[in-house]
N, C-alpha and C positions, 0 to 999 in steps of 0.2 A: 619645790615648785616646778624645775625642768621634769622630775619625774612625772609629774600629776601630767603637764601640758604634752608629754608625749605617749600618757595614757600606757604607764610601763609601772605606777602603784595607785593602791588603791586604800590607802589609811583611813580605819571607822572616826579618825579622832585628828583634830588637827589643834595646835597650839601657838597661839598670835605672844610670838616675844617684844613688837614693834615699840610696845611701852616701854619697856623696859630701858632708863635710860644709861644705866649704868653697864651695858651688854654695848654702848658706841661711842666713839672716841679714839687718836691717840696722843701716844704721849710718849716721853723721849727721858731717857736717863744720859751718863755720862759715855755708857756704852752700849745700847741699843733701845730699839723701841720698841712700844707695846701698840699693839692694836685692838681694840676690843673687838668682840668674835660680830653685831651689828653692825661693824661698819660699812658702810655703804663704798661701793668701790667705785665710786663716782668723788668722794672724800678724798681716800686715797689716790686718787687721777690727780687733786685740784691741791693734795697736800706739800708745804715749802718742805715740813719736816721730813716726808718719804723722798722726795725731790733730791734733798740734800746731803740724808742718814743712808736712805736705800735705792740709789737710782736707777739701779737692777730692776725694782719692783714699777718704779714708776715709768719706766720703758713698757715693762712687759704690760703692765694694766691696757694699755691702750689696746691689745690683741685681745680682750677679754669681750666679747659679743661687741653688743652698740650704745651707742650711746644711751637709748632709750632700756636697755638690761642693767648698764652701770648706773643708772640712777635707783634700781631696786633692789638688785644685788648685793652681798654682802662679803666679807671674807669669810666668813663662819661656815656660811652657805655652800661655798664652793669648796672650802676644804673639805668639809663633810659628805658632799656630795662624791667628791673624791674619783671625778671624771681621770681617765688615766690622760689625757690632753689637757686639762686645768691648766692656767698660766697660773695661776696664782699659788697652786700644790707646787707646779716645779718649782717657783722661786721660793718656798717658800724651802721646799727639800735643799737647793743650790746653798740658804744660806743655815743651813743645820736649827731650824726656829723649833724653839720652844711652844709647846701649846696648854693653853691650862683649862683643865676642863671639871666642871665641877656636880655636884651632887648634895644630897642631906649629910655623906658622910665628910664631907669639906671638898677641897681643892685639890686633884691633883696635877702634877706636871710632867708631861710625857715629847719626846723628841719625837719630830714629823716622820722621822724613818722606822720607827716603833707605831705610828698611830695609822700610817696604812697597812694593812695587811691585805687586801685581794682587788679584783675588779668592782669600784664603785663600794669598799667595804671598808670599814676603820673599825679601831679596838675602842671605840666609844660601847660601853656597857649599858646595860636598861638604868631608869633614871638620870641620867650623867648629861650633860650639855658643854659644850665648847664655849668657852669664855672668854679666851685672849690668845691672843697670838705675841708670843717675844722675841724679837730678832734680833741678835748684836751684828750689829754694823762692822762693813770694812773699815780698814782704816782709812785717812783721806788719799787720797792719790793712788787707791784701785781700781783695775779697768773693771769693768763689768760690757755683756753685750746679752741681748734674747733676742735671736732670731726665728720664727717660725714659719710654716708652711702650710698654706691652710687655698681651696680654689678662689673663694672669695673674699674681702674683708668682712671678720664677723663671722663668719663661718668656724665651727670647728676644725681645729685644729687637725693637721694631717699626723705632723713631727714636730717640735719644736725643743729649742735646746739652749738652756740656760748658762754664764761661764762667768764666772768669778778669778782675780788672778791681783799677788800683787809681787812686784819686781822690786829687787835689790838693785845696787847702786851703778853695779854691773852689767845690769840686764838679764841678770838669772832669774827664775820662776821659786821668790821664798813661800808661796803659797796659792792652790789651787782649787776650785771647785768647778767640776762640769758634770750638768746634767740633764738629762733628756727625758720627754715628753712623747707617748705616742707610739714606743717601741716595745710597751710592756702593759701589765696588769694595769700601773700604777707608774708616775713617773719615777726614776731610777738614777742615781748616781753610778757616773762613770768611772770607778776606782784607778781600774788598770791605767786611764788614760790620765788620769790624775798621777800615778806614779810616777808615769813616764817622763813628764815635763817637771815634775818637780825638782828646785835644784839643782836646772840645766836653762842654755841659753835657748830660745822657743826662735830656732830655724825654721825656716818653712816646710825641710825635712821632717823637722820631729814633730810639728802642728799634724803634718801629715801621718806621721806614722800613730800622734796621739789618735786623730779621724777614726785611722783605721783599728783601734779598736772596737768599733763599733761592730766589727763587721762580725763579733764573737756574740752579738745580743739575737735574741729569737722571737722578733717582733711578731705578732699575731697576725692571722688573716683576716679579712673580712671580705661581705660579697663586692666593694668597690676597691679597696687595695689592699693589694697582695705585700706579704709580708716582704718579697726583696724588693719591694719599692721602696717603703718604712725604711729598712736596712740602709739603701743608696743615700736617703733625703739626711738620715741620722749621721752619713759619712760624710756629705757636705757643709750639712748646718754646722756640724762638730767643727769642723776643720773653719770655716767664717767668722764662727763665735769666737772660738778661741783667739785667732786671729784679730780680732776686733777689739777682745778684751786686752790683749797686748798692748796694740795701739794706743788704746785707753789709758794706759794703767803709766803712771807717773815715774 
């Protein structure tokens, strides 16, 4: 549908899943939950289980258009669409989810970093549909933060940057996820900065020095912002989020 309303495709054939009830819903196992690919991301805004399993997601939803889009929108939707600024691709990248997508030939299961491959393009095959989404949960007492940057609210997104973290008894970094939105084809995981903090105590030094590995990513241009803008906004947010999820993190 963004395609259609900004007059960018033009499909002989269009296919109403809205019945389909078994395509929305989620649901919660011992260690993560399932979303189904319909669900409306106005659900996901108002849900106790995302709320409590993934509070990452339920931060970030809110940066997702307006109010009047979250009520029509879906996850399926957006992941497929597969905008390189999506909030809901990054989080979904930040927390390594499972997607299940299916066909005549069954079901299968593919990781979010396998199912984007280019700008606005996924390894979804002819016939095949997106069915669910599976996320395992932090554990309790990890920070999470999504910070973005965008001119208006509801506007797309400029940058934005997803962080996941959670801390030993110490205050060392036993596990880490940061990723960013906006800098690439597709949103992207920050490995090298993920290295760096791993394992170590997250000084304000090394938050920084994590930042700056952004500054090795080769954000694209366009006619309104220039890619070392992208680059600057990815070295702050980085350095915030991370920061934040700290703070957070138990």
């Amino acid at each position: 549908m963004p395609m259609l309303n900004l007059r960018l495709t033009f499909p002989s054939n269009l296919i109403d899943l809205n019945s389909i009830e078994e395509l929305s819903g989620i649901s919660t196992s011992d260690d993560q939950v399932t979303i189904n690919a319909m669900t409306r991301q106005r659900e996901i805004e108002f849900s106790k289980i995302i709320r409590q399993r993934i509070p990452l997601m339920a931060d970030g939803i809110l940066n997702v258009g307006h109010r009047q889009t979250r009520n029509r929108g879906t996850i399926g939707g957006s992941l497929c669409h597969q905008d390189s600024v999506a909030e809901l691709s990054l989080i979904a990248l930040a927390h390594d989810a499972v997607l299940g997508i299916a066909s005549l030939r069954g079901i299968r299961e593919i990781g979010i970093a396998e199912f984007c491959t280019g700008f606005m393009s996924t390894s979804l095959e002819d016939g095949e549909i997106l069915v669910f989404v599976k996320i395992k949960h932090w554990p309790q007492g990890h920070g999470w933060s999504f910070i973005e940057f965008a001119r208006r609210d509801g506007d797309f997104a400029i940058v934005s940057a997803a962080v996941l973290v959670t801390t030993k008894g110490d205050g060392t970094i036993s596990r880490v996820s940061v990723a960013l939105g906006g800098v690439g084809p597709y949103p992207l995981r920050v490995g090298k900065a993920e290295d760096l903090l791993l394992g170590r105590y997250p000084t304000n030094t090394l938050i920084g020095q994590a930042a700056a590995c952004c500054a090795e990513l080769q954000p694209f241009d366009d006619p309104n912002i220039p890619a070392w803008y992208r680059k600057q906004l990815a070295h702050e947010l980085t350095f915030k989020a991370i920061k934040e999820a700290i703070e957070r993190s138990a």
